[in-house]
C-alpha positions in Angstrom: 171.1 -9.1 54.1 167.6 -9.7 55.5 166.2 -11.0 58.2 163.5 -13.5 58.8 162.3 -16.8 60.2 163.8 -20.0 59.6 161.5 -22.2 59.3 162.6 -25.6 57.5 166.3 -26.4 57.4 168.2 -26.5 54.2 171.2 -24.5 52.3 169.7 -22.9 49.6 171.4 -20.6 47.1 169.6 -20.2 43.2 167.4 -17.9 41.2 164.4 -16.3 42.6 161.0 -16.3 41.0 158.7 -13.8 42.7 155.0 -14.7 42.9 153.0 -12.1 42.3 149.6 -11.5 43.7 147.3 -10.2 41.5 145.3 -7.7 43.4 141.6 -8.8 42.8 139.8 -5.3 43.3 135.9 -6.9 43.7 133.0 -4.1 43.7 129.6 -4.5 45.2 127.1 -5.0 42.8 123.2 -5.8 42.6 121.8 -8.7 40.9 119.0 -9.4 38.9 118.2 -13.2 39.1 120.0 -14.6 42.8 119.0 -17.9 41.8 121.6 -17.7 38.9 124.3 -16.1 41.1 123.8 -19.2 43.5 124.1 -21.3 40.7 127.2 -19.5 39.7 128.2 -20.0 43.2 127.9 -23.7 43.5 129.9 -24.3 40.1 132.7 -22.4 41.4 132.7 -24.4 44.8 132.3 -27.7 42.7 135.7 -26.7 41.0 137.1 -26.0 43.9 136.3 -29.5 45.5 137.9 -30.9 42.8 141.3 -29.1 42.8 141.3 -29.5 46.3 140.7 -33.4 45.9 143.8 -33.4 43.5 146.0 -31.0 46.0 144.2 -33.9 48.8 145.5 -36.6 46.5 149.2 -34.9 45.7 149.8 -34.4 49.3 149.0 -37.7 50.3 152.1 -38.9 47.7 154.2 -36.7 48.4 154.0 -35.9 52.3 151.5 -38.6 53.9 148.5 -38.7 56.1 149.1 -36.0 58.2 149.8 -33.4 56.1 147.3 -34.1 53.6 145.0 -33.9 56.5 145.1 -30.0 56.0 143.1 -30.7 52.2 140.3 -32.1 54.4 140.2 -29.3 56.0 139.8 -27.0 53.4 136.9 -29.2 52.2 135.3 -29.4 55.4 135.2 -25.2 54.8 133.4 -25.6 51.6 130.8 -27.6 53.4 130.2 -25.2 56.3 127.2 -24.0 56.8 128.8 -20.5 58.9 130.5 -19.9 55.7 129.5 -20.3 52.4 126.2 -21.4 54.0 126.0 -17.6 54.7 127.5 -16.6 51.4 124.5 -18.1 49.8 122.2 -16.2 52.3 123.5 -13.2 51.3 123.4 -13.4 47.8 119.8 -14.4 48.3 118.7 -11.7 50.7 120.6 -9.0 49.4 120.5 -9.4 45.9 124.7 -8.8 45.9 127.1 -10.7 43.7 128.6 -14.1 44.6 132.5 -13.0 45.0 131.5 -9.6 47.4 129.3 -11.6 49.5 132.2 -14.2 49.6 134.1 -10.9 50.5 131.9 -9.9 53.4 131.1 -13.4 54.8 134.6 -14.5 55.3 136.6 -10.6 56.3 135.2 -11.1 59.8 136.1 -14.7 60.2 139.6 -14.3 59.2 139.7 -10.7 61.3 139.0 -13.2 64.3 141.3 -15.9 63.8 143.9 -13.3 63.0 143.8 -11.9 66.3 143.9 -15.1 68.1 147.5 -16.0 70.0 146.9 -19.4 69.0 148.8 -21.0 66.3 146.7 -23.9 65.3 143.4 -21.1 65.8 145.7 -18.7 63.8 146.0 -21.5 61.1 141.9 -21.5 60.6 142.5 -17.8 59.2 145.2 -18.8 56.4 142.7 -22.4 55.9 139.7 -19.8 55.1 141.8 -17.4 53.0 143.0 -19.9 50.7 139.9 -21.7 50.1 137.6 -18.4 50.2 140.6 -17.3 47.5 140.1 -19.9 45.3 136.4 -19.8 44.7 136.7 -16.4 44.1 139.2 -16.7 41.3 137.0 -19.9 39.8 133.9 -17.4 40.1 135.9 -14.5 37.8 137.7 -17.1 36.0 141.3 -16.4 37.4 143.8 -18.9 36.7 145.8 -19.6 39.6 149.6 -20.3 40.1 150.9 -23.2 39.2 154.5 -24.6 41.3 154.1 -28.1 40.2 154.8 -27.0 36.1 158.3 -25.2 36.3 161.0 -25.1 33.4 163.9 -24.1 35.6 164.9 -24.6 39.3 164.2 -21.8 41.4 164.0 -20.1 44.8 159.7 -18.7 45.3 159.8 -15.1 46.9 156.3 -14.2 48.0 154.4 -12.1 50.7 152.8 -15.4 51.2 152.1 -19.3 50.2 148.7 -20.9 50.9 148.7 -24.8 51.7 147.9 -25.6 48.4 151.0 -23.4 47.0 153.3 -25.4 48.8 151.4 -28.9 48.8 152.0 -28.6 44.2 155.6 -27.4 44.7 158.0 -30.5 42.6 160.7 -30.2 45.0 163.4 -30.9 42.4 162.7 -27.5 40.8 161.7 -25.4 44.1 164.7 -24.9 45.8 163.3 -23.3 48.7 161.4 -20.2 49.4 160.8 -17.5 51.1 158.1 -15.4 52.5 157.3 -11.6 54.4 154.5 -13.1 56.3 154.2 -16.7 59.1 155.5 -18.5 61.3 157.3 -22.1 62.1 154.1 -22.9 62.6 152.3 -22.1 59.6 150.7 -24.7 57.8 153.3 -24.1 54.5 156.2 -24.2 57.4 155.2 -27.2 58.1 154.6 -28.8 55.1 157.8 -27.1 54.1 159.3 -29.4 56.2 157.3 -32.5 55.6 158.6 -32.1 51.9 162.2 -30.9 53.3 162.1 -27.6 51.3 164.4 -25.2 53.2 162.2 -22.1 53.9 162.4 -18.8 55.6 159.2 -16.8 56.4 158.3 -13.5 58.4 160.9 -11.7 56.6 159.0 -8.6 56.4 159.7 -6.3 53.4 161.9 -8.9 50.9 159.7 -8.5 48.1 160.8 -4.7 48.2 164.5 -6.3 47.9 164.2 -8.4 45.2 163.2 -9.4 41.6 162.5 -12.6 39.2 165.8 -13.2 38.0 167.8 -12.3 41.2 170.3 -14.7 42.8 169.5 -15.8 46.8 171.2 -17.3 49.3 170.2 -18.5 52.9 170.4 -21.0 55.7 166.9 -22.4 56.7 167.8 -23.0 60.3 169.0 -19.4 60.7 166.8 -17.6 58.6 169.6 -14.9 57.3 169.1 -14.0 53.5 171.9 -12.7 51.6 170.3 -11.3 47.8 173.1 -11.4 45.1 175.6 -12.9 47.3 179.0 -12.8 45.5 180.9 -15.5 44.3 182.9 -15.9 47.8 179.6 -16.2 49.7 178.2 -19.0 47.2 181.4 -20.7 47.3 180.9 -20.5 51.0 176.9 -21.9 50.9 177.6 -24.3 48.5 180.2 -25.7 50.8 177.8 -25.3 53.8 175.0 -27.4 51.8 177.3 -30.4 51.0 178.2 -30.5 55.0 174.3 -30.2 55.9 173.4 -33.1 53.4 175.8 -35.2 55.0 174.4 -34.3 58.2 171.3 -35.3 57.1 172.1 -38.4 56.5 173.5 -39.1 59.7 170.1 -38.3 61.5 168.6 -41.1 60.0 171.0 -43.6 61.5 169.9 -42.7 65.1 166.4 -44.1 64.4 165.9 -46.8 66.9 168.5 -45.6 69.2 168.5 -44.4 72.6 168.7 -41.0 74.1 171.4 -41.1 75.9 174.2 -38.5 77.1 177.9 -39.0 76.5 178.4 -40.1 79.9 175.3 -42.8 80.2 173.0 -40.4 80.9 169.4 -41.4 79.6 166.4 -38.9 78.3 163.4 -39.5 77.1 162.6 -37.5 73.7 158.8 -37.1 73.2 156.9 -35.1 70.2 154.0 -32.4 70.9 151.0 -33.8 68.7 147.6 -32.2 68.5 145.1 -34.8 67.1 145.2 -39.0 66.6 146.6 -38.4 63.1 149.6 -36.8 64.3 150.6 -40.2 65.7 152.3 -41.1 62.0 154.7 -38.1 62.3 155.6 -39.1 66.7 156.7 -43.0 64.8 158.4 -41.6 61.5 160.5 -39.9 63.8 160.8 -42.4 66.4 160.0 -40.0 69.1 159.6 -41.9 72.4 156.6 -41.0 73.6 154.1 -37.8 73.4 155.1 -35.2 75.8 152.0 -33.0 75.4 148.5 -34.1 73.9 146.7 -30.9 73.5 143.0 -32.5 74.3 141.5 -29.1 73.2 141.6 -29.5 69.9 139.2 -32.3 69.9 136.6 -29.6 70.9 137.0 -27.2 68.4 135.7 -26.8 65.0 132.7 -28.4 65.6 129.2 -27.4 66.8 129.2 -28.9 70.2 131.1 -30.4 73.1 132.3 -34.3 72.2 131.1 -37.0 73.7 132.5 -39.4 76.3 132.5 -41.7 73.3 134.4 -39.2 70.5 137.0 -38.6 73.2 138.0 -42.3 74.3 138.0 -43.3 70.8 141.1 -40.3 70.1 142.7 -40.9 73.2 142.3 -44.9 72.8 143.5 -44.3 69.2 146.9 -42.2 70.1 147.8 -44.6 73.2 147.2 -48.0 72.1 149.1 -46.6 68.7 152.3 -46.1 70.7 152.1 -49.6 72.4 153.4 -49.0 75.6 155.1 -45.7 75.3 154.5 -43.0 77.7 151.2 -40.5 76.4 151.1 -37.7 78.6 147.3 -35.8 77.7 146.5 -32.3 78.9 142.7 -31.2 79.9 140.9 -29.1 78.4 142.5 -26.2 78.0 140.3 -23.5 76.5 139.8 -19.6 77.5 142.2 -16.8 76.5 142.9 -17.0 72.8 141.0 -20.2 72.3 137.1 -20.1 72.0 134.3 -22.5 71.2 131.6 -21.1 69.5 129.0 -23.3 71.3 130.1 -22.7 75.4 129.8 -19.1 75.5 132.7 -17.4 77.6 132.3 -13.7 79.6 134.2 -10.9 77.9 137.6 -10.3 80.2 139.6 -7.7 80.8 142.6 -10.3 80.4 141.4 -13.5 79.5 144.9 -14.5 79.5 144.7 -14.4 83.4 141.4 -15.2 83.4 138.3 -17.5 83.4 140.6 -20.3 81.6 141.8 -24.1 81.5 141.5 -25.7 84.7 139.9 -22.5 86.4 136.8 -23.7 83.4 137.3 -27.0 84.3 136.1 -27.1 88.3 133.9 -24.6 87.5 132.0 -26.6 85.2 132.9 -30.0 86.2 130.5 -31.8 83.9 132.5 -30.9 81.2 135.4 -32.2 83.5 134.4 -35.0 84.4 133.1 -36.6 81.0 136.8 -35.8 79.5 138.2 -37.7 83.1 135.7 -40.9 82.0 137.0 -40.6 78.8 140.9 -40.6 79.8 140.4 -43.1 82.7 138.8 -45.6 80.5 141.7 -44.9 77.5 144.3 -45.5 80.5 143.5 -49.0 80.2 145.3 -49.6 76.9 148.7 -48.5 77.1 150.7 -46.1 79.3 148.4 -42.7 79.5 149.0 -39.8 81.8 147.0 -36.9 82.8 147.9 -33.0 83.2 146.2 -30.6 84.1 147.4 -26.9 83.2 146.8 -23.7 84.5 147.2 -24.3 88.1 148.6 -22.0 89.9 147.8 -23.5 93.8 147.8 -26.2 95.7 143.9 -25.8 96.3 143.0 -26.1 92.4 145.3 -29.5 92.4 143.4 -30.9 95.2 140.2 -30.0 93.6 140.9 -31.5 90.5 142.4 -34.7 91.9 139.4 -35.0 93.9 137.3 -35.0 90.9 139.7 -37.8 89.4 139.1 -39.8 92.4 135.3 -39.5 92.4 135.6 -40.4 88.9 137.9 -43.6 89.9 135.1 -44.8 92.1 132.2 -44.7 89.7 134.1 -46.4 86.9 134.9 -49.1 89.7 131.0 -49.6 90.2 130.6 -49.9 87.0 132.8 -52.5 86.4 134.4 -50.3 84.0 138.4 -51.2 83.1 141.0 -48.3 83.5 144.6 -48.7 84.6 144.4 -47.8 88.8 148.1 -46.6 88.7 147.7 -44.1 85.7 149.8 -40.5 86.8 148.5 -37.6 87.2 150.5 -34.4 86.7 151.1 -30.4 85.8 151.8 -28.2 83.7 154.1 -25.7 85.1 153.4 -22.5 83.0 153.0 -19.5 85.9 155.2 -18.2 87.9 153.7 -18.5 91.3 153.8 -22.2 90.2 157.0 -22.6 89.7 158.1 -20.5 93.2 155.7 -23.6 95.0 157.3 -26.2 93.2 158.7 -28.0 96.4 154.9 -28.2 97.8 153.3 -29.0 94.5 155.4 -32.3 93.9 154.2 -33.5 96.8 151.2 -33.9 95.5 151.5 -35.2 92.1 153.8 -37.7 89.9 155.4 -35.6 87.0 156.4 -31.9 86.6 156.1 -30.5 82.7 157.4 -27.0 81.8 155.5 -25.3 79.7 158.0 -22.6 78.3 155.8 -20.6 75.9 153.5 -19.2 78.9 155.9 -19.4 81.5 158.2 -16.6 79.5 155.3 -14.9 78.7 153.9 -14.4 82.5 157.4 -14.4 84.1 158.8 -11.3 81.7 155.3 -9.5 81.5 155.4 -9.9 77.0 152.9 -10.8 75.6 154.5 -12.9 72.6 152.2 -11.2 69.9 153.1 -7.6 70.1 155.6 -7.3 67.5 156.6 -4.0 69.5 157.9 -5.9 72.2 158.4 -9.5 70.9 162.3 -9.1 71.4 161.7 -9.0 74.9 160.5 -12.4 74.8 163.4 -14.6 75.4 164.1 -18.5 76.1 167.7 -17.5 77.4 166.6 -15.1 79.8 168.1 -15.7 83.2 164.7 -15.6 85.4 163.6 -18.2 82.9 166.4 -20.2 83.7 166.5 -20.0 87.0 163.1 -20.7 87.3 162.8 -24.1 85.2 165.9 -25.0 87.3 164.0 -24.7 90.6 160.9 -26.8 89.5 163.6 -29.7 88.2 165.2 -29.4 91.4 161.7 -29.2 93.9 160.5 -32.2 91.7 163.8 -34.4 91.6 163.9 -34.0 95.4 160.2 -35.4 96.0 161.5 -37.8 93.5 159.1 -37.5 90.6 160.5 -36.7 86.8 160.3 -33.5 85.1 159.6 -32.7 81.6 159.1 -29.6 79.3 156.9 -29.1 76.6 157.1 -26.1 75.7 159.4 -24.7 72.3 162.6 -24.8 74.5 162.6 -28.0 74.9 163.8 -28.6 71.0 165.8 -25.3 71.0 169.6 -26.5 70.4 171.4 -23.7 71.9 169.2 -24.7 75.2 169.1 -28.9 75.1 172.9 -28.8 76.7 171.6 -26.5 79.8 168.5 -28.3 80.5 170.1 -31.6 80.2 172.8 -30.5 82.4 170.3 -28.8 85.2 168.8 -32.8 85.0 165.4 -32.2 82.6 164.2 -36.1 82.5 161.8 -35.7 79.7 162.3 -33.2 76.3 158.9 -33.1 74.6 159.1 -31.0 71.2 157.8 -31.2 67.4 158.3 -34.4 66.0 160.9 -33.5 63.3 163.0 -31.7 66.3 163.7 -35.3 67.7 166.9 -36.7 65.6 168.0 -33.7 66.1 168.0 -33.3 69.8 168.8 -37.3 69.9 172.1 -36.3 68.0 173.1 -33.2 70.1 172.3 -34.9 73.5 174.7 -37.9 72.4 177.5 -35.4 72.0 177.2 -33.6 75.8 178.2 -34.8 79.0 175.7 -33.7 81.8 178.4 -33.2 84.3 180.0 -30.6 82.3 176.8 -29.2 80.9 176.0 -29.0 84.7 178.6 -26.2 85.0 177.4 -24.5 81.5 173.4 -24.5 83.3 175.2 -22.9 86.5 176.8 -20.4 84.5 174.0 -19.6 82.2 172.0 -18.9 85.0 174.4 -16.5 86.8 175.1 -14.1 83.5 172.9 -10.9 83.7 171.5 -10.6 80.4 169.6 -12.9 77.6 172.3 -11.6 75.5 174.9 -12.6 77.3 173.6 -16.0 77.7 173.2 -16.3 74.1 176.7 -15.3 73.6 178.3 -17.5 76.5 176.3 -21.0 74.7 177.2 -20.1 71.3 181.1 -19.8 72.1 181.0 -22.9 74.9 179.3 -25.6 73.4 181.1 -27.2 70.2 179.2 -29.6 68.2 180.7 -32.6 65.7 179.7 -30.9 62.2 
C-alpha cells in the first residue's frame, strides 16, 4: 500500500504504464559561429509554439477556456524577454551552446519559484520546466511522450506530468495516474479534474514500487494505492466505482438548487477564483457567488503595477459576469512568499510576519488607493465587496477604511458612479484577530476565515516543511475553537461570516462549521456539488452538538476519529 495525495476523484483499478524520464545529461560546450546557435535556437522555439498551439487548441476541446488558459501561458514564456531573452544573450556573449545556456538561464528561476509557499507562484516553476523542457528536446531532437496515441487502456505512473502531459491524455484509454511529486493544486491536478481523470500525486517513492505491466488500484478522493491488489480487493473497487459513478450522476441534478440544510437551514456556497477567466468554472458549477477574489494576481507576471484602468476592467469583468451574485475581492495581498519583480521588498527575517498585505498597503497608499478607485467604480455593476487581509488590529481597519472613505469622497466629486452601500470586510487569518473578534465586528460588515494561515500562525507550522507538515491540521481543536469564536463575535454584532480558506470544502469539516452557524462556505469551484449534497443531508441542530463535541476532544486525532464514526452520509 502507498500513500499519497488524492487529488481528482475517481475509482481506478487497471494496468500501469510507467513513464519514464529520459535523463538528458547536457555538457557545456563552446561554439564557433553564435549566430547559427541562435538560429538553432529560434527553430526549436518555433516548434515549440506550434505544439504548444495544438496542446492550446486540444485543451480548449476537451476542458474549456480556463484550463487552456495554462497553454497561453506557456507561450507568453517563449516570448519573455527574462527568459529566453537571456538565453539568447548568453549564447551570444559567451559563445556556449543553446540547450546549456537554456540550462543556466532557467535553474535559478525555477530554484525561486520552488521555494515559494505559494501555489499559483509554485505553478510558475512547473510552467517554466515544461516549456524550457521542450525546447530543449526540439534543440537535440528528442521525441517526446505521446498520451494522446495509446493501444491499450492504462493507469500513467510517473515522478511527474507537465500540463501538456495531461492536457494530450484520451481519457478513454488513461485510466487515471499517478505521481511522486505535486499537489491538489498543481496545474495537472487540476486539469486532472477538469478532464475527470481520477489522480493521486505526492506519493513519494511509487516508481520504486512498480513496473509497466503491474496491476493498480486506488480511490482518488483518498489517495491510498494498493499495487497488485488481489482479486478480493478488485472485486471490492470495482464495486466501489459503480457506486461512485452513480454518485456522480446525482451531483449534477443539484445544479440550480439551493443550499440548504435538512432542517431549512440556508448557506451560501461560493468558489475561490483567481483571475476573470475563472468566472466559467464559478457558473459550470453553479457556485453562488465568489467567496475570495485573490486581486494579487492581477499584479504579477508582468513588468509593472496595473493601472486603475486594467483593474476595473477584471473586477468589472468577474462582477457584472455573475449578475447580481455576491463578489467578495481581497486587496492586494503581496509580501511573504509572493513578490513582484518591479516594487522591490526589504529582505526579512520572517516575511511571513512581516512587511506584508495590508501592512504594504497603508504604507504605500498610492498603490492603495488606485486598487480602491478601481473596486469602488466596479461596485457599481453588480454586488462587489471588499476585504482586506492581514489585519491584525483595530487601528490598521480604521486606517484602511479611512482610506476607503477618502476615496468615496473624490469619486463623488467627480461625478464618478459606484454603489455607496458596497461592504467592506476581513480576512480573519491571525490569531490575535480572531481573540478581538467581538471588537472587530463592530467595525465592519462580513467576517471570512481564512484557514490556511490561520492554522499555520495559530499551531506555529509552517505548512512547507515536510518535517513537520503532519502537525498542520484542520481538525485541530484550537482551530476549532477559534473559527467558532469569530462566528459567534460576528453573529452577535449581527454581520455574516464566511471562510475561505481549504476547510471550507473539506467534507469531514462542512457538518461542524454548518453546525457552529458558518453563513458563507467559499471553496474551489468543483468542491461546490459536493458540499451542496452533503449540507442537504445534515441538520444544523444536531451538527450543533457534533461542533460542541469536536471542539471539546483533546487531540486532531481524536477529532478525526469522532467525525468519521458520527456523521453517516447517503452513499
Amino acid at each position: 500500500m502507498v500513500k499519497g495525495i488524492g487529488a481528482s476523484p475517481g475509482i481506478v483499478v487497471g494496468k500501469v504504464l510507467v513513464k519514464k524520464e529520459e535523463e538528458i545529461k547536457i555538457a557545456k560546450k563552446t561554439i564557433d559561429s553564435s549566430e547559427t546557435e541562435v538560429s538553432n535556437l529560434k527553430s526549436a522555439i518555433e516548434k515549440s509554439r506550434t505544439q504548444i498551439q495544438a496542446l492550446y487548441d486540444i485543451a480548449l476541446v476537451k476542458m474549456g477556456e480556463e484550463e487552456a488558459k495554462i497553454f497561453e501561458a506557456h507561450q507568453m514564456v517563449l516570448d519573455d524577454p527574462e527568459v529566453f531573452g537571456q538565453v539568447e544573450n548568453k549564447i551570444n556573449n559567451e559563445k556556449i551552446n543553446a540547450e546549456y545556456a537554456i540550462e543556466q538561464v532557467v535553474a535559478p528561476f525555477i530554484k525561486m519559484f520552488d521555494m515559494m509557499e505559494d501555489e499559483y507562484l509554485k505553478e510558475r516553476a512547473a510552467d517554466l520546466k515544461d516549456v524550457a523542457g521542450r525546447v530543449t528536446k526540439n534543440l537535440l531532437g528528442i521525441d517526446m511522450v505521446d498520451f494522446s496515441n495509446l493501444d491499450s487502456k492504462v493507469v500513467i505512473v510517473a515522478n511527474d506530468l507537465t500540463p501538456s502531459d495531461t492536457a494530450a491524455m484520451d481519457k478513454e484509454m488513461v485510466l487515471g495516474f499517478v505521481t511522486e511529486i505535486g499537489g491538489r493544486t498543481s496545474h495537472s491536478a487540476i486539469m486532472a479534474r477538469t478532464l475527470e481523470i481520477p489522480a493521486v500525486v505526492g506519493t513519494g517513492n511509487v516508481l520504486s514500487q512498480v513496473v509497466t505491466g503491474d496491476m493498480i488500484a486506488f480511490n482518488g478522493d483518498e489517495g491510498v494505492i494498493f499495487v497488485n491488489p488481489n482479486e478480493e480487493k478488485i472485486a471490492e473497487f470495482n464495486a466501489e466505482r459503480v457506486k461512485y459513478d452513480a454518485f456522480r450522476t446525482r451531483l449534477s441534478t443539484l445544479v440550480g438548487k439551493e443550499s440548504v440544510s435538512k432542517d431549512g437551514v440556508h448557506v451560501e456556497l461560493a468558489a475561490n477564483i483567481g483571475t476573470p477567466e475563472d468566472l466559467d468554472s464559478v457558473l459550470r458549477n453553479d457556485a453562488q457567488g465568489v467567496g475570495l477574489y485573490r486581486s494579487e494576481f492581477l499584479y504579477m507576471d508582468r513588468e509593472s503595477l496595473p493601472t486603475e484602468e486594467e483593474q476595473f476592467e477584471a473586477y468589472r469583468k468577474v462582477v457584472a459576469g455573475l449578475e447580481g451574485k455576491p463578489v467578495v475581492i481581497r486587496t492586494l495581498d503581496i509580501g511573504g512568499d509572493k513578490k513582484l519583480d518591479y516594487l522591490p521588498l526589504p529582505e526579512e527575517m520572517n516575511p511571513f510576519l512581516g512587511y506584508r498585505a495590508i501592512r504594504l498597503c497603508l504604507d504605500r497608499d498610492d498603490i492603495f488607493r488606485t486598487q480602491l478607485r478601481a473596486l469602488l467604480r466596479a461596485s457599481a455593476f453588480g454586488n462587489l465587496k471588499v476585504m482586506f487581509p492581514m489585519i491584525s488590529s483595530v487601528e490598521e481597519l480604521r486606517d484602511a477604511k479611512t482610506i476607503v472613505e477618502e476615496e468615496r469622497v473624490k469619486l463623488r466629486e467627480e461625478g464618478i458612479a459606484f454603489d455607496e452601500k458596497m461592504e467592506i470586510g476581513i480576512m480573519v487569518e491571525i490569531p490575535a484577530t480572531a481573540i478581538i473578534a467581538d471588537l472587530l465586528a463592530k467595525e465592519v460588515d462580513f467576517f471570512s476565515i481564512g484557514t490556511n494561515d490561520l492554522i499555520q500562525y495559530t499551531t506555529a507550522v509552517d505548512r512547507m516543511n515536510e518535517k513537520i507538515a503532519h502537525l498542520y491540521n484542520p481538525c485541530h481543536p484550537a482551530l476549532l475553537r477559534l473559527v467558532n469564536m469569530v462566528i459567534q463575535a460576528g453573529h452577535k454584532e449581527g454581520i455574516w461570516v464566511g471562510m475561505c480558506g481549504e476547510v471550507a470544502g473539506d467534507p469531514r469539516l462542512i457538518p461542524v462549521l454548518l453546525g457552529m452557524g458558518l453563513d458563507e462556505f467559499s471553496m474551489s469551484p468543483i468542491s461546490v456539488l459536493n458540499a451542496r449534497w452533503i449540507i442537504a443531508q445534515l441538520s444544523q441542530e444536531e451538527m450543533k452538538i457534533v461542533a460542541e463535541t469536536a471542539m471539546n476532544l483533546p487531540t486532531a486525532s481524536e477529532v478525526e476519529a469522532y467525525l468519521a464514526n458520527t456523521i453517516q452520509l447517503e452513499d
